[in-house]
C-alpha positions as CSV (number, residue, x, y, z in Angstrom):
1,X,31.5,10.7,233.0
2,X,32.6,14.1,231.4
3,X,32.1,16.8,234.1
4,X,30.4,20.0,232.5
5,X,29.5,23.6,234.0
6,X,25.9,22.7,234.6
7,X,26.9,20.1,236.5
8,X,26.6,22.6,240.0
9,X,22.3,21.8,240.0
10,X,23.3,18.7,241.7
11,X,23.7,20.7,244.6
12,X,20.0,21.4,245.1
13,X,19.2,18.0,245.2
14,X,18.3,16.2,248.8
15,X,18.4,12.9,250.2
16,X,15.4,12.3,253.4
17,X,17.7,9.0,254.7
18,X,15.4,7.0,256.9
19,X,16.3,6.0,260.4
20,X,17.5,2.7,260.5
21,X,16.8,-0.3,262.6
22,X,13.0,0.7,262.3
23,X,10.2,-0.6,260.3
24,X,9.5,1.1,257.1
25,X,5.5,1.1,256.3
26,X,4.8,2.3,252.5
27,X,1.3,2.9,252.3
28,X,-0.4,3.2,248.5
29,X,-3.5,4.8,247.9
30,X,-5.8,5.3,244.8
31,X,-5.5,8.8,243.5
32,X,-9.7,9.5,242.3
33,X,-10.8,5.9,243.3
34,X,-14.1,7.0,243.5
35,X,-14.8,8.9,240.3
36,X,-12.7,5.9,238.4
37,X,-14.5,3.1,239.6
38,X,-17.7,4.6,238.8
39,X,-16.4,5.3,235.2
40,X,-15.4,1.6,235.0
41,X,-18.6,0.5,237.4
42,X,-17.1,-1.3,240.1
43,X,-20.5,-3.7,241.6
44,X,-21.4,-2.0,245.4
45,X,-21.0,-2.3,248.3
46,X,-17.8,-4.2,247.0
47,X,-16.7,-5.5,243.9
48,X,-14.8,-9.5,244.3
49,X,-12.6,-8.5,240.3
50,X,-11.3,-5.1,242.2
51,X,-9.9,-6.4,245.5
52,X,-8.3,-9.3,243.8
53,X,-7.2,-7.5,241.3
54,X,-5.4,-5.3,244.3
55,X,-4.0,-8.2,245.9
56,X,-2.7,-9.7,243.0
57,X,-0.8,-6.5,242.6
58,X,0.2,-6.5,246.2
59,X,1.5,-10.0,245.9
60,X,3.5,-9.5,242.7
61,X,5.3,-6.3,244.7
62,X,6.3,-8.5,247.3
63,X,7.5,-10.9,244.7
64,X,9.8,-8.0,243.8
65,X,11.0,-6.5,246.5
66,X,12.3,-9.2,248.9
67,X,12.6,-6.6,251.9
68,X,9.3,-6.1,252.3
69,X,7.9,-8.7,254.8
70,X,4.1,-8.0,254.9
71,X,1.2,-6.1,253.7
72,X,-2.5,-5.3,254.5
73,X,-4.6,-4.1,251.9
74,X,-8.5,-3.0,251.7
75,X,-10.3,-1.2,249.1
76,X,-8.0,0.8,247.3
77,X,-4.7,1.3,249.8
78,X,-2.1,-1.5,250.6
79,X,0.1,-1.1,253.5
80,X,3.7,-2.7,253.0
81,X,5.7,-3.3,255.7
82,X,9.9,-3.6,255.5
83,X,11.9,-5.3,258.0
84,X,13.6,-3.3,260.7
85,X,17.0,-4.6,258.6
86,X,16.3,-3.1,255.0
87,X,19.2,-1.4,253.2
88,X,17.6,-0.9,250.0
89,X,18.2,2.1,248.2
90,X,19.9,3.0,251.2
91,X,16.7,3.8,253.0
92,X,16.0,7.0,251.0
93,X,13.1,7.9,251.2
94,X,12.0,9.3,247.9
95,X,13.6,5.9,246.2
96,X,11.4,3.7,248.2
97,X,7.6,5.5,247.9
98,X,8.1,6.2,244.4
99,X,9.2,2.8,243.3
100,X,6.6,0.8,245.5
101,X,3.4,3.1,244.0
102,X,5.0,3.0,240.3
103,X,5.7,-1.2,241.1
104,X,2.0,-1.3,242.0
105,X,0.7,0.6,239.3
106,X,2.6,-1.1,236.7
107,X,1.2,-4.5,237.5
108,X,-2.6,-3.0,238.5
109,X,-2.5,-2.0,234.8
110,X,-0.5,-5.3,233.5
111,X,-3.4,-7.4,235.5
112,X,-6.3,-5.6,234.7
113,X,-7.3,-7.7,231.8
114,X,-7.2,-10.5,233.9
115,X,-9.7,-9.4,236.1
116,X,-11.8,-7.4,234.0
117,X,-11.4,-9.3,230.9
118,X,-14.6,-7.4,229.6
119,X,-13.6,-3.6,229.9
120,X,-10.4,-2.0,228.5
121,X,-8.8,1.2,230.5
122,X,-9.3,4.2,228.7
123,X,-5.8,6.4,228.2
124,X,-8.0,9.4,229.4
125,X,-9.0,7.3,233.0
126,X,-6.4,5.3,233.9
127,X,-4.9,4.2,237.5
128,X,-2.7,6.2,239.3
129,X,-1.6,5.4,243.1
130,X,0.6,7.6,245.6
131,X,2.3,6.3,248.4
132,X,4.2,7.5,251.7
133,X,6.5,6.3,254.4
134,X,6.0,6.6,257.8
135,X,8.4,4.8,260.6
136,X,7.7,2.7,263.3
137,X,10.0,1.9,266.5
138,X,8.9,-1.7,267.0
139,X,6.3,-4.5,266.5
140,X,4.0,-3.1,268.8
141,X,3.0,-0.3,267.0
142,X,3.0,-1.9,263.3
143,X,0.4,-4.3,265.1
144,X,-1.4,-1.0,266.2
145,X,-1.0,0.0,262.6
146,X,-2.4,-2.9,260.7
147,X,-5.1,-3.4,263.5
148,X,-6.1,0.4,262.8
149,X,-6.6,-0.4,259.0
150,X,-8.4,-3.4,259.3
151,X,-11.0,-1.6,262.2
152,X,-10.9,1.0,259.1
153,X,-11.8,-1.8,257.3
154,X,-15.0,-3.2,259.1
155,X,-16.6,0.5,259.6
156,X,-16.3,1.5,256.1
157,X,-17.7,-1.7,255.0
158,X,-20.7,-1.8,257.4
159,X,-21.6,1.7,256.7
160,X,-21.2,0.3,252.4
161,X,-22.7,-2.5,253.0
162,X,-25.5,-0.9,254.8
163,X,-26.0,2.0,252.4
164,X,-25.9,0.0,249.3
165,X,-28.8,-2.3,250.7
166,X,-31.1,1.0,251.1
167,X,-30.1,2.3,247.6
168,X,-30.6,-1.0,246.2
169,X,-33.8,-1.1,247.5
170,X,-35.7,2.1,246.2
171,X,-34.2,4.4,248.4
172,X,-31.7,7.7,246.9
173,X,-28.6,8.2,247.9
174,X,-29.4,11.1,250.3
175,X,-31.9,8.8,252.1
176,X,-30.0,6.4,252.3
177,X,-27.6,8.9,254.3
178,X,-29.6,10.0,256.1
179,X,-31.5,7.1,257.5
180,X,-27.8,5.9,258.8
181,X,-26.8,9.2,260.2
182,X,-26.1,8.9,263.9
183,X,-26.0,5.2,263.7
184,X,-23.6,2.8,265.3
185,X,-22.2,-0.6,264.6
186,X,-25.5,-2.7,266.1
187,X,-28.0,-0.5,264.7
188,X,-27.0,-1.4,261.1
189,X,-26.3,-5.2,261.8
190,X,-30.1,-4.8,263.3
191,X,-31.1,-2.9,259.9
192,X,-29.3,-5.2,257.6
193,X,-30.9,-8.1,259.2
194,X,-34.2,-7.0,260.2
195,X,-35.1,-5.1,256.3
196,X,-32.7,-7.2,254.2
197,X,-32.2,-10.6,256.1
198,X,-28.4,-9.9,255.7
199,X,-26.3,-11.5,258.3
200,X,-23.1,-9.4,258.4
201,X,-21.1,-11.9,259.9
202,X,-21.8,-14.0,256.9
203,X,-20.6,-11.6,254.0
204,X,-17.2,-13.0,252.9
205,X,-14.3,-12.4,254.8
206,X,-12.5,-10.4,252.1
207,X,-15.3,-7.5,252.1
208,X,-15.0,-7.5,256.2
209,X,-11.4,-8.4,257.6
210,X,-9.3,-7.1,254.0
211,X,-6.6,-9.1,253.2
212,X,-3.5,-10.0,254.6
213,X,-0.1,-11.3,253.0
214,X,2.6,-12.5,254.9
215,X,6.2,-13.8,253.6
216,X,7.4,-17.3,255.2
217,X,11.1,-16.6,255.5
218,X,13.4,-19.9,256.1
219,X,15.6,-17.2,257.2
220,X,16.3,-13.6,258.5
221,X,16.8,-11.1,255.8
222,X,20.1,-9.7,255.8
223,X,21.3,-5.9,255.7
224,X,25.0,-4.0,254.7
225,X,24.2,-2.1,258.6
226,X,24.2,-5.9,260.2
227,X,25.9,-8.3,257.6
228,X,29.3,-9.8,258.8
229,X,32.3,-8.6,256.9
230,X,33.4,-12.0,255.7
231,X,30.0,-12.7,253.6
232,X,31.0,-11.6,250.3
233,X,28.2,-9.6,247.6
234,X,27.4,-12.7,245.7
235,X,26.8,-14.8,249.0
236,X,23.8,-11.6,250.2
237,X,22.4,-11.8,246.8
238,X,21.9,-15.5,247.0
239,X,20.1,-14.7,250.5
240,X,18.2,-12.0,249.0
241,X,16.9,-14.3,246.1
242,X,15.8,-16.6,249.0
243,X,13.8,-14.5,250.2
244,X,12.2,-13.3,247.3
245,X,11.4,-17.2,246.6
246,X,9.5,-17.2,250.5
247,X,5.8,-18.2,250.2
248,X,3.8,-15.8,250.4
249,X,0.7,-16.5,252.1
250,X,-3.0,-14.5,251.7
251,X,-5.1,-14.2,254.8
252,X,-8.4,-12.7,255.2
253,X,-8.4,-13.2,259.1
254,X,-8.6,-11.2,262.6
255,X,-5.5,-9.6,263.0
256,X,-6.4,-7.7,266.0
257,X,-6.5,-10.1,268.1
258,X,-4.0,-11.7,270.1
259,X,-4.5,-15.5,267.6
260,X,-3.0,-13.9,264.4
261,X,0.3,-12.4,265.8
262,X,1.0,-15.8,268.0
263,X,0.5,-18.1,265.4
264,X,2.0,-15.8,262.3
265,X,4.4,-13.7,264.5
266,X,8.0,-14.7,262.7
267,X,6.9,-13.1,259.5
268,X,7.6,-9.5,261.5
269,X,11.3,-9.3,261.8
């Protein structure tokens, strides 16, 4: 390429490399969830189209990016986690947030009509999603992280699930509010069951637990920091289509307790 005298602004760019052997956990979040499914009336407490429609787009991320060995998604954020040995883009930074939240929004959009065959997006109100990258030492603490969002999962649910049954039955918004204010956990199982006959440890997993998806690897993923010399580019891209070929599995179980991470464990590498 012809060099030029404007060619100095490359300068100012920067590169954020992220430390390697560590776990890479892209997080994406809906940018105005809450004024754009009311514009498009998502059903309350939870809506079945929408967190489908999420995890289809989860899915179809991972069916992209082979690095990424597992995600956890509930309402509008999915957490993808990378194995410790993931060279892509050469670990910056910038490269991996922006193309996970512009992967998921592309195929959010692509899918909607799949899921909500009955309502078009409007140019003025579609979905946008943001994303950042936060590191993590070892498996211990992406367990910790995942068992963080899914307790994130069950509050904000209960509290929903709660406050929904109130409104839905005569009550405003701000009553509903405040009747729950200062309320814990067991006080609004009691009220859900006692006014509404709503067993909360019957609702469907999905709304409760969130969803989990999982990549069954026949094999460890392979990186340029660990590869041996004699493997040549066309044998890792042969490995890397492997992977991208891995089951991958949807879960709406416990994953804070100990059952999940014995039985599932060899997914986190």
């Amino acid at each position: 390429m012809a060099k030029s005298r404007f060619e100095y602004v490359r300068n100012y760019e920067r590169d954020q490399i992220l430390l390697p052997n560590t776990y890479i956990l892209i997080r994406v979040d809906g940018r105005g969830f809450h004024r754009f499914s009311t514009h498009y009336q998502f059903q309350k407490p939870n809506d079945e189209r929408a967190l489908r429609l999420m995890n289809a787009s989860a899915e179809a991320v991972m069916g992209q990016i082979a690095e990424i060995c597992g995600a956890y998604g509930q309402s509008d954020e999915f957490s993808f986690i990378f194995n410790r040995t993931c060279s892509l883009f050469d670990r910056r930074e910038s490269k991996l947030v922006s193309t996970v939240a512009s992967t998921f929004t592309a195929h959010y959009i692509f899918l909607w009509n799949k899921y909500f065959p009955d309502t078009s997006l409007e140019p003025s109100m579609l979905p946008t999603f943001d994303s950042r990258a936060v590191l993590y030492p070892s498996a211990m603490e992406v367990r910790d992280y995942f068992s963080w969002r899914q307790a994130d999962c069950h509050i904000n649910n209960l509290y929903n699930t709660s406050f929904w049954a109130l409104v839905q039955s005569g009550k405003s918004e701000q009553e509903a509010e405040q009747a729950l204010m200062g309320t814990n956990s067991a006080d609004k199982n009691e009220l859900l069951f006692s006014q509404f006959q709503i067993n909360y440890n019957n609702i469907e997993p999905l709304y409760r637990k969130g969803t989990m998806l999982i990549r069954k690897l026949k094999s460890p993923p392979v990186s340029k920091y660990l590869q041996k010399p004699e493997k040549s580019q066309r044998q890792l891209d042969r490995e890397a289509h492997r992977q991208r070929k891995a089951d991958i599995v949807l879960l709406h179980d416990d994953i804070i307790g100990d059952k999940f991470w014995d039985e599932c464990s060899t997914w986190l590498i």
